[in-house]
N, C-alpha and C positions, 0 to 999 in steps of 0.2 A: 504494500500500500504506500502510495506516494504522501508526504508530509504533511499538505494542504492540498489533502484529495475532497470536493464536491460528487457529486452525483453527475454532473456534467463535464466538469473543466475539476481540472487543478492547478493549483499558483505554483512554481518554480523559481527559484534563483536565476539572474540573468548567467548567461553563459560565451565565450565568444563566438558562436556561433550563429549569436542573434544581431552581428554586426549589421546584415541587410537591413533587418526585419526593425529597429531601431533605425536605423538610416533611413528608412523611407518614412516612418510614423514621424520624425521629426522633421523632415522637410516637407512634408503636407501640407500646404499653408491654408489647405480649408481649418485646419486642426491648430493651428496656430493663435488663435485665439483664447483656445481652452489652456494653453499651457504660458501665455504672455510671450510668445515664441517673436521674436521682429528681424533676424535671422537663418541664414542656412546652416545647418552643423554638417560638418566635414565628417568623414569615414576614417580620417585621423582622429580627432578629437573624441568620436564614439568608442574606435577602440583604447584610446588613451583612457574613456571611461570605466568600460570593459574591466581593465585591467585592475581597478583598483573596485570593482562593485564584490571584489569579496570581501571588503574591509566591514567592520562589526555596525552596525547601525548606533550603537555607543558612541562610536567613533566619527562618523559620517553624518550622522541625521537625519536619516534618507535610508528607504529600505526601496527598491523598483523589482517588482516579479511578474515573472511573466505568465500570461493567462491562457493556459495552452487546454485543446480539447481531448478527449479522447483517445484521440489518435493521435497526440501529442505536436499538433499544430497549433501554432500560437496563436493567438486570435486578439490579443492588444497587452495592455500591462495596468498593473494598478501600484499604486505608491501611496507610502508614509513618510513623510516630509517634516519638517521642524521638528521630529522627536526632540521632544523636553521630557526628560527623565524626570529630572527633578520636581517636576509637577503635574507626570504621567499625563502627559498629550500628544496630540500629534496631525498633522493634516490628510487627509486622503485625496487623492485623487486617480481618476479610474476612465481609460480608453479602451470601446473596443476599437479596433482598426480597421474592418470594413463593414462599411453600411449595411449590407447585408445580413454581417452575422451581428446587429444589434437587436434588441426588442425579442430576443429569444431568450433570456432568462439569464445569458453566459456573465452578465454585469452583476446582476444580482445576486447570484450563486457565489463569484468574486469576491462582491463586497460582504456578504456572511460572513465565509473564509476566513478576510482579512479581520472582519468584527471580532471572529473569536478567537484567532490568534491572537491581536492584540491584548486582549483582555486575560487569554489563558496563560500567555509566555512572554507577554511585555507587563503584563499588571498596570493599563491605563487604563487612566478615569476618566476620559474624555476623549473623543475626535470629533474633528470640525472637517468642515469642506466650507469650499467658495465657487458658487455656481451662477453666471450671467441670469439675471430675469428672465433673460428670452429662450435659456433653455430647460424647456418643462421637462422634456426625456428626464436629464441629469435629476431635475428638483424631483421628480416624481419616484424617483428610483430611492434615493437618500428619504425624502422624508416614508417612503414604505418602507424603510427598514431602520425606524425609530428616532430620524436626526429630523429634529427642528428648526426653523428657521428664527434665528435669535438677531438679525440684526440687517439691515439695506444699507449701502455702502452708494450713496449714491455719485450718477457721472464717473465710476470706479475704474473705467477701462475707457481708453478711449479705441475704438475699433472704425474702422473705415470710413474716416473724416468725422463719427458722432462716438458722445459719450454714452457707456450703457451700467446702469445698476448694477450689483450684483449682490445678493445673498450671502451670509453667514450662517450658515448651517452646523448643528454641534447635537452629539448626542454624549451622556454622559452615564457611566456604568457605577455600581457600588457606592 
């Protein structure tokens, strides 16, 4: 049984060999927005990352895993971002990579995973996410799996010549 096995998908550690598959999800510039992306990352610089994603999340702040199906194709990645130990927190955020394979459950099953890993083997008390207003997919997915929306952040982003709101989302454990 793999470590962060779902019923559909499982999360895995990045690996070098997801060089492409992170190269293209980053130079997506539909997707660019979601990540504050402005732009192109090099296939140097990926692997330059690569090479140190084994390092402890203690360490780094940042944990990125990749969200592979069945057949152990990867279908996007989900990440924890600012880990703060010291105050059990952390940010999520969560891609699938193509259109197609969204809105089939592989997100949600995802962010479970990561729910209960965090909570089983990081001991946090909180995760937040930050989600544009205009994207209901994302908000409807978080707040169905018990995150609130605690705050608007308005004008937050500026995206293709306008400013757009975004949401503060947090759910909080124990």
């Amino acid at each position: 049984m793999k470590t962060l096995q779902g019923t559909h998908i499982y999360l895995r550690a990045l690996e070098p060999e997801d060089l492409e598959f992170i190269h293209e999800i980053e130079n997506n510039q539909d997707i660019w927005e979601i990540s504050n992306t402005i732009t192109p990352y090099s296939k140097f610089l990926i692997k330059q990352y690569l090479e140190q994603a084994h390092k402890d999340i203690f360490e780094v702040k940042q944990l990125r895993l990749v969200i592979c199906d069945t057949n152990d194709k990867a279908l996007g990645m989900i990440d924890l971002f600012d880990f703060d130990f010291k105050n059990r927190r952390a940010g999520v955020g969560i891609l699938i990579k193509e259109s197609g394979n969204r809105q089939k459950g592989y997100g949600k099953e995802a962010l479970q995973l990561l729910i209960n890993y965090s909570t089983s083997h990081l001991d946090m008390h909180q995760l937040f996410c930050n989600i544009s207003e205009d994207n209901t997919m994302s908000l409807k997915l978080f707040e169905n799996q018990g995150f609130e929306i605690i705050g608007l952040k308005k004008d937050w982003n500026y995206v293709n010549g306008s400013y757009k709101n975004e949401y503060l989302l947090q759910i909080l454990f124990n």
